[in-house]
N, C-alpha and C positions, 0 to 999 in steps of 0.2 A: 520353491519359486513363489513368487507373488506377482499380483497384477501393477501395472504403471503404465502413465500415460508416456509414451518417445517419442521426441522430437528426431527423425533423421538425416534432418540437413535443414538448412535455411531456408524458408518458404516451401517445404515439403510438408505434406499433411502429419497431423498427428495419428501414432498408433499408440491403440492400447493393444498390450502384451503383455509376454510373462517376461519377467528377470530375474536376474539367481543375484542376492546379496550375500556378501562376504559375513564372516562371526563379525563382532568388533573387537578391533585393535586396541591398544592402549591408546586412552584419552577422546574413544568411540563411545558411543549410545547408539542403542539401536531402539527403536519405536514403532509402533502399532498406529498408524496413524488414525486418529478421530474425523476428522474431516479437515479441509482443506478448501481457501480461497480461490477463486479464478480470476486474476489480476488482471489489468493492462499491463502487467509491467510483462506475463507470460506472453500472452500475445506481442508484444516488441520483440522477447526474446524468438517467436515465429518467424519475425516479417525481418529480422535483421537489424532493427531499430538498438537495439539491446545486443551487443556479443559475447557470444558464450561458445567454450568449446561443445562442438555437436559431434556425434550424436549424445543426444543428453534427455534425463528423466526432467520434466517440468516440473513448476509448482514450486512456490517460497512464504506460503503463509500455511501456515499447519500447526495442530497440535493431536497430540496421542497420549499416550500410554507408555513409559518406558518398558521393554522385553527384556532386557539384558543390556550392561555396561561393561567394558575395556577394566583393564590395570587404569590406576589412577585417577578413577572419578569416581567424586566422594560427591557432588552436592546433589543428586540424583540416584535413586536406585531402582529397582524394578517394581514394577507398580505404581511408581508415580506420575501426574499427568502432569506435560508439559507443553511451554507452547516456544514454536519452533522461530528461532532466530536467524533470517538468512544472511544478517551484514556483523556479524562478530566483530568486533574489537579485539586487538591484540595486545593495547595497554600498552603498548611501547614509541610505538613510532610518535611523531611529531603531533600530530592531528590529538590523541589519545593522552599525551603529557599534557596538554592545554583545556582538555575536560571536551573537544568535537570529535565523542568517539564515534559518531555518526560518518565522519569521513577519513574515518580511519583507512591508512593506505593499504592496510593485507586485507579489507574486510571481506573482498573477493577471491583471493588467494586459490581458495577450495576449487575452484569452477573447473581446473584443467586435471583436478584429481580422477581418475577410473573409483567409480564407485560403484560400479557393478555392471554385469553382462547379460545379453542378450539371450536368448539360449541355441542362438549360433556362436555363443563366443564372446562377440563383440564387444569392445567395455564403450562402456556409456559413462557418461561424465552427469556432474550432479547439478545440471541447471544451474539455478541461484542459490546456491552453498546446501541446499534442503530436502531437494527433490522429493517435497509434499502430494506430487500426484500420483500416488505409489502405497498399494494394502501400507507396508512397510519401508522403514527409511534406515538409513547407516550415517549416523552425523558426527561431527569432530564435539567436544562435549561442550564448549563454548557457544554451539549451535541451539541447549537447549535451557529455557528458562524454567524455573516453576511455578505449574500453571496456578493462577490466584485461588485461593478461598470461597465455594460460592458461589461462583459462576458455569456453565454447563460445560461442559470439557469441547464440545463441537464447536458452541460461539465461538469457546475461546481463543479459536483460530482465529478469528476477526483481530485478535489485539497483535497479532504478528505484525501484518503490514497496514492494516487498511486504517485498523485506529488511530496506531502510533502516529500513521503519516498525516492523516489529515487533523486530529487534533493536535497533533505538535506544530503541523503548519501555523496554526490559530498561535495558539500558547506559546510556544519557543521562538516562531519564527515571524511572524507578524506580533507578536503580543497584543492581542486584542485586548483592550481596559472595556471597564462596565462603561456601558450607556454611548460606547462609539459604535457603528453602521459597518456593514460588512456585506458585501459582493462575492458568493462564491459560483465560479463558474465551472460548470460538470458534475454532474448529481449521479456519479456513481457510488461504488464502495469510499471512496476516498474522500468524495466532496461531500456526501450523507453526514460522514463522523466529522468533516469539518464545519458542516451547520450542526450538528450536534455540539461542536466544541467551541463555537460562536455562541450560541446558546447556553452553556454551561460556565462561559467567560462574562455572560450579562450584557453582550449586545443588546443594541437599542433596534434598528433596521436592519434584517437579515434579509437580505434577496438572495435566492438561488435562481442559476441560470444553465439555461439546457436547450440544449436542439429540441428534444422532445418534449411535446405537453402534457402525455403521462407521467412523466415525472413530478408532478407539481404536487400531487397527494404525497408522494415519499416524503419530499421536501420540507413540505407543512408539517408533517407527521413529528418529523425531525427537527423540527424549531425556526424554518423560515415564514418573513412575514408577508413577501412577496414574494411572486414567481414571475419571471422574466424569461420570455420565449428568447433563444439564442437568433438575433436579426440582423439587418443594418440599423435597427432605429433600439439596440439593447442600451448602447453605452447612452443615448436619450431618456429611455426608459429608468434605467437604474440613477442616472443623476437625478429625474424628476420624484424618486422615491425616497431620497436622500436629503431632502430642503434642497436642491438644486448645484450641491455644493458637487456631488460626488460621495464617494463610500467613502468613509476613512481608511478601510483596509478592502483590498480584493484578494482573493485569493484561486489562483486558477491550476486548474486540475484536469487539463486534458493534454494539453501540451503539443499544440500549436499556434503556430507564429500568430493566425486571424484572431485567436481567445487571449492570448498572449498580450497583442496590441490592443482589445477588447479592455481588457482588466487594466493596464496601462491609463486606458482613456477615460474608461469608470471610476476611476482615484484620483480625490479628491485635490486639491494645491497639497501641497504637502504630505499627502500621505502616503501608506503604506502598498505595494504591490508585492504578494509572493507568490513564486512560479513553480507548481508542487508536479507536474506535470512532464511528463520525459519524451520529447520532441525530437523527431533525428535531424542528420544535420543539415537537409534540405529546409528545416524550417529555420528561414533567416526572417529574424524582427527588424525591424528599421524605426533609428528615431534621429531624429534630427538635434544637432548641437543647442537649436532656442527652444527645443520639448525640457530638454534634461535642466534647463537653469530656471525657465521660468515656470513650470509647474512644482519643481524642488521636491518631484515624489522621490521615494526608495523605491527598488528593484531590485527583490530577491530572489535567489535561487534557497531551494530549500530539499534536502536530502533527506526521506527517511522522519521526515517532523522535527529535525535537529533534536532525534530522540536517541536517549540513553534507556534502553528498555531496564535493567536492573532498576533506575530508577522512576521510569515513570509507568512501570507494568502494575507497582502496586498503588498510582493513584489512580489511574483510570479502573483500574476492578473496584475502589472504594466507589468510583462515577457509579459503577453498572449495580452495585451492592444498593448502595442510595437510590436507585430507580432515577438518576440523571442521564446515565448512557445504556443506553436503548440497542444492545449486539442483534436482536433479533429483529427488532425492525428494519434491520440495514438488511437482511438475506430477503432477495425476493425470489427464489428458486433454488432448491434441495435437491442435488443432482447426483448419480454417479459417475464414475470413471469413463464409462461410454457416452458421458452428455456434455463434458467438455468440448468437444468441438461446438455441439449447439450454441453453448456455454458463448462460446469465443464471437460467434456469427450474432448471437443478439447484442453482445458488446460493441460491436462494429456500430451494429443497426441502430443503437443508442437507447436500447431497451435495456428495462431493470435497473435494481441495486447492486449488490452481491450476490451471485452464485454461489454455492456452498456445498462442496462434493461432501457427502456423510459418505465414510466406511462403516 
């Protein structure tokens, strides 16, 4: 048995417990997990923002140590460290022929699989394809990448979800060019590595913006040149930091409708807004038919960084190799299994960067 953090119903507390994991199957990995992220995208999956079948193990940024492999997986063996993929690609369907394996239609497939039991029995389903909050994990082999060259095998949980996504938002999905101004709004795990990836793109005005004014040292830490208290008088603030004009690019990372329209209004005539941020569907944006022609911004939605981790796990390890991306400045707290709930309540409260459960 091993320990795992379970979700047992929607909006019911988390317990941590023991679970019984199965051997693996053909085309299974099994892993010793190293540590593991605590996301907002976990907590949606809490509050029902996110659906998933429950009851269900948490947690979808992780890497470990592989224990043991199925029949038929060859690119992985025991002993090696990996870092955990929760939206696979299947290479086939429509999305994945066109090179956006990011929204690949099975990427979630896995979620209504039993992947292990309670030890009343019960099967529990695997959260977000990964079920990272857990000693140990059982994952389909497409689940797991090889972790880079170099890097600390704990970080290297960070490049699962929270890199990929917030510097693919920058790079893939806004493409940020040298010497244009950028607005990111939400200075957590996601928005960190997107000023990191602004910074690393040759931004000229980086503002980072937040509820919080402890976050303003992360911020700076991380490549912003100004900090912006989240107000009524922000989108004021970030145009007058900007020559007046507006950001060229915003990029918003909390995922509601007020930052939503926030980021909207911070962007410049013509430029860029991406929405990296997952909103339930009470948050409705409103814009008016003369906002959309006469400011002539874009509005993007952006999954995952419109990343391809096969290919972009080994540029960002060259970022972190070069001393340009900074995995450990992003954890502001080293927690275990039992401190996930806390974990969750200073996320609410708008406190920290990343939490990072070490096994």
């Amino acid at each position: 048995m091993v320990r795992a953090a379970v979700l047992p119903a929607v909006g019911a507390p988390l317990e941590i417990t023991e679970i019984v994991l199965p051997d693996p199957g053909p085309g299974q990995v099994r892993v010793r997990l190293a540590a593991a992220g605590v996301c907002h995208s976990d907590l949606s999956v809490c509050d029902g923002t996110v659906r998933v079948p429950v009851p269900a193990v948490l947690g979808h940024e992780g890497s470990g140590t592989v224990l043991e492999v199925g029949e038929g997986v060859t690119h992985v063996a025991p002993g090696d460290g990996v870092v955990l993929n929760w939206s696979p690609s299947c290479g086939r369907c429509h999305h994945c022929t066109i090179g956006e394996v990011w929204l690949c239609a099975k990427a979630l497939a896995g979620v209504g699989a039993v992947h292990a039991h309670d030890s009343a029995g019960t099967p529990l389903h695997p959260g977000l394809n990964v079920a990272a909050f857990a000693e140990e994990t059982v994952v389909p082999a497409a689940c797991v990448v090889p972790a880079p060259a170099g890097i600390p095998l704990a970080e290297a949980a960070l490049l699962g979800c929270a890199v990929l996504t917030g510097y693919g938002a920058v790079h893939h999905s806004a493409r940020v060019r040298a010497g244009e101004s950028v607005a990111v709004f939400g200075i957590g795990g996601v928005g960190l590595a997107a000023v990191q990836g602004a910074r690393i793109a040759g931004a000229g005005r980086i503002v980072a913006v937040d509820v919080s004014p402890a976050k303003e040292e992360l911020a700076r830490e991380a490549g912003a040149t100004e900090f912006v208290l989240a107000s009524d008088t922000a989108v004021e603030e970030i145009r007058a930091a900007t020559g007046g004009r507006g950001a060229d690019v915003a990029v918003e990372c909390v995922g509601r409708a007020a930052s939503i329209r926030a980021a909207w209004d911070s962007t410049r005539r013509g430029g860029r807004t991406t929405v990296v941020g997952i909103g339930g569907k009470d948050q409705q944006v409103a814009f008016s038919a003369m906002d959309i022609f006469r400011f002539a911004r874009t509005l993007t939605g952006c999954v995952y960084g419109n990343c391809d981790p096969a290919r972009d796990l080994p540029v960002l390890a060259e970022h972190v190799r070069a001393g340009r991306l900074d995995l450990a400045a992003m954890v502001t707290d080293r927690i275990t299994l039992d401190g996930i709930p806390g974990a969750f309540e200073a996320m609410l409260a708008g406190k920290g960067g990343r939490s990072l459960v070490v096994f």
